[in-house]
KEBA-635117 format. One record per residue (C-alpha): residue in one letter; x, y, z. Coordinates in steps of 0.02 Angstrom, whole numbers, plus 50000, padded with zeros to 5 digits. Last residue first. Example, Ala and Ser with C-alpha at 12.3 -4.5 7.8 and 13.67 -1.06 7.14 Angstrom:
<recs>
s506844994750357/a506154977550390/
</recs>
This chain:
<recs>
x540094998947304/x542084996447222/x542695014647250/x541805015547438/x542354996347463/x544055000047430/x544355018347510/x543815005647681/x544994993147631/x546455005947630/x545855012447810/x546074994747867/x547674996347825/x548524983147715/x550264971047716/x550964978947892/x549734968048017/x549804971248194/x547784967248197/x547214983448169/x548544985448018/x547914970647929/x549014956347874/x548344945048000/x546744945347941/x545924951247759/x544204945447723/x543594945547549/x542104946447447/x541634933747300/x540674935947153/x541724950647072/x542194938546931/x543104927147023/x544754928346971/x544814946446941/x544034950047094/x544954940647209/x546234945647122/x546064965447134/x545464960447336/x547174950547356/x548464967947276/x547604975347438/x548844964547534/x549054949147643/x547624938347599/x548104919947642/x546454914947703/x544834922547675/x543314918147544/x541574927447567/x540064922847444/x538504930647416/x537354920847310/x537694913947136/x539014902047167/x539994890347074/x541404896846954/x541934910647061/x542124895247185/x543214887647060/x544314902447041/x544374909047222/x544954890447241/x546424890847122/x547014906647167/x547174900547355/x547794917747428/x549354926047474/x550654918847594/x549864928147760/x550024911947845/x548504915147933/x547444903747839/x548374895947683/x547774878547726/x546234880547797/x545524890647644/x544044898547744/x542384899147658/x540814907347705/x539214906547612/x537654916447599/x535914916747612/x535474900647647/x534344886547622/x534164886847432/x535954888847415/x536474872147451/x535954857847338/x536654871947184/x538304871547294/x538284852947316/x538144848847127/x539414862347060/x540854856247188/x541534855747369/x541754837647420/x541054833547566/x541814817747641/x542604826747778/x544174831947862/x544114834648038/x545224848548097/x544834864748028/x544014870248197/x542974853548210/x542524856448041/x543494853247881/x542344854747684/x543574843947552/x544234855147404/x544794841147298/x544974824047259/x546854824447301/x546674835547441/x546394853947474/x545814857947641/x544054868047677/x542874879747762/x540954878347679/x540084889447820/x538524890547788/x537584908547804/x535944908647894/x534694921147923/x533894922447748/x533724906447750/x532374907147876/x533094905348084/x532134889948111/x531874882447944/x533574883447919/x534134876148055/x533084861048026/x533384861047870/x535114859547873/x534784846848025/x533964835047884/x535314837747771/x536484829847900/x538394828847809/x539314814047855/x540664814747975/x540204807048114/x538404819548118/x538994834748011/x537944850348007/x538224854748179/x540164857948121/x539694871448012/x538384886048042/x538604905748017/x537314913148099/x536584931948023/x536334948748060/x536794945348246/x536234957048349/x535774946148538/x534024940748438/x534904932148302/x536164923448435/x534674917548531/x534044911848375/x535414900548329/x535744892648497/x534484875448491/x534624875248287/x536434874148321/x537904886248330/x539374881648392/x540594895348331/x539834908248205/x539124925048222/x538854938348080/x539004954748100/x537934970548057/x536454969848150/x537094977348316/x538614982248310/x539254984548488/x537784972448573/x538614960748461/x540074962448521/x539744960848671/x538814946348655/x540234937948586/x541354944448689/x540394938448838/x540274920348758/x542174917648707/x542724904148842/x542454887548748/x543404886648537/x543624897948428/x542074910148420/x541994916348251/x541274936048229/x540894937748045/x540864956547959/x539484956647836/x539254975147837/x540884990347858/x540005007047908/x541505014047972/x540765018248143/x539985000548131/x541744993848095/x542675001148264/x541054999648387/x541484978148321/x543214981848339/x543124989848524/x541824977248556/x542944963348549/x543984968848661/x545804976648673/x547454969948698/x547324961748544/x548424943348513/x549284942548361/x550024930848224/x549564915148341/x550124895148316/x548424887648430/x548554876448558/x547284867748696/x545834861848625/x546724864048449/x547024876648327/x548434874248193/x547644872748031/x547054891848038/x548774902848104/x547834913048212/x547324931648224/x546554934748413/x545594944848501/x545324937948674/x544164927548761/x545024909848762/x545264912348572/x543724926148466/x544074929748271/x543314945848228/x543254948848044/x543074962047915/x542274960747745/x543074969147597/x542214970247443/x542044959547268/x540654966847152/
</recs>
């Protein structure tokens, strides 16, 4: 059944909600910038008993919040920004429920199965969540890394979902494109990707109002959750209140 799922995105060390296709080294379009840390949300969702929250380091600069917040919920986020096989259980044993891996999959731009199982062998599938974050182009949902970036070969569809579940636990998907724009959601992807998966699934990008979870469940069947950014209250948001998410999940669980 489709839930909420909240999010700590980490930029230079701060809190931050961005716009999604425009990070950089050095620039990122930004819907808000916290002036409090990233413990304060992670202390924030444990006393709310909100699970499979992601914290996404953005970039250099975001280790201590990291750990922070981890060491604030311990257990109940997931981590994801640079992690390799080297990193990932370091991250495990700092809190995190589970490592969200992208980018180190991809070796010039072709997708490494061998370092999937490497990774996955080393932190058990039941420790890692794959992060499947894409832009829509004429042959279809195409996987980006390098922070949305780098498009790929990787086409999104029925064969490489059923290649990938068996070493994972879950998968993460940001629609690049709509990220932080607060424009509503990519129907057409919450669709497919209804369509595809039978393990736990989170989409975000474009939610801006509770109207998004009733959607995302409708269109994809309850198999997908859904994180809600920049239009939440916490994070100067006015579409949704956190508060609203939380009667969600207690009516929906």
């Amino acid at each position: 059944m489709t839930l909420f799922r909240p999010c700590i995105d980490l930029h230079e060390g701060q809190v931050k909600q961005i716009v999604g296709g425009s990070l950089s080294d050095t620039v990122a379009d930004t819907n808000f910038v916290s002036n409090k840390q990233a413990s304060h949300y992670a202390a924030l969702y444990k006393s709310l008993a909100l699970e499979g929250g992601h914290v996404i380091s953005l970039g250099a600069n975001n280790q201590p919040s990291v750990i922070q917040a981890l060491e604030a919920y311990p257990q109940g986020l997931q981590f994801g920004g640079g992690v390799t096989t080297a990193n990932a259980g370091a991250y495990i044993d700092a809190g995190a429920e589970k490592v969200i891996v992208t980018s180190y999959l991809f070796e010039h731009n072709d997708f490494s199965w061998a370092r999937l199982a490497e990774i996955s062998a080393e932190v058990g599938a039941h420790k890692l969540v794959i992060d499947l974050s894409c832009r829509k182009t004429h042959q279809g949902w195409m996987v980006a890394t390098n922070r949305w970036q780098t498009i790929t070969s990787v086409n999104i569809d029925a064969h490489l979902i059923e290649q990938l579940q068996p070493y994972c636990a879950e998968f993460l998907i940001h629609s690049a494109d709509v990220e932080g724009l607060q424009a509503g959601i990519d129907k057409d992807l919450v669709s497919l990707l209804g369509s595809l998966v039978s393990i736990p699934t989170t989409y975000a990008g474009g939610a801006r109002s509770l109207d998004d979870l009733e959607s995302v469940k409708d269109l994809s069947g309850g198999k997908l959750d859904l994180t809600i950014g920049s239009a939440l209250d916490i994070f100067g948001g006015s579409g949704v209140t956190l508060q609203q998410c939380v009667n969600w999940n207690e009516r929906n669980h």
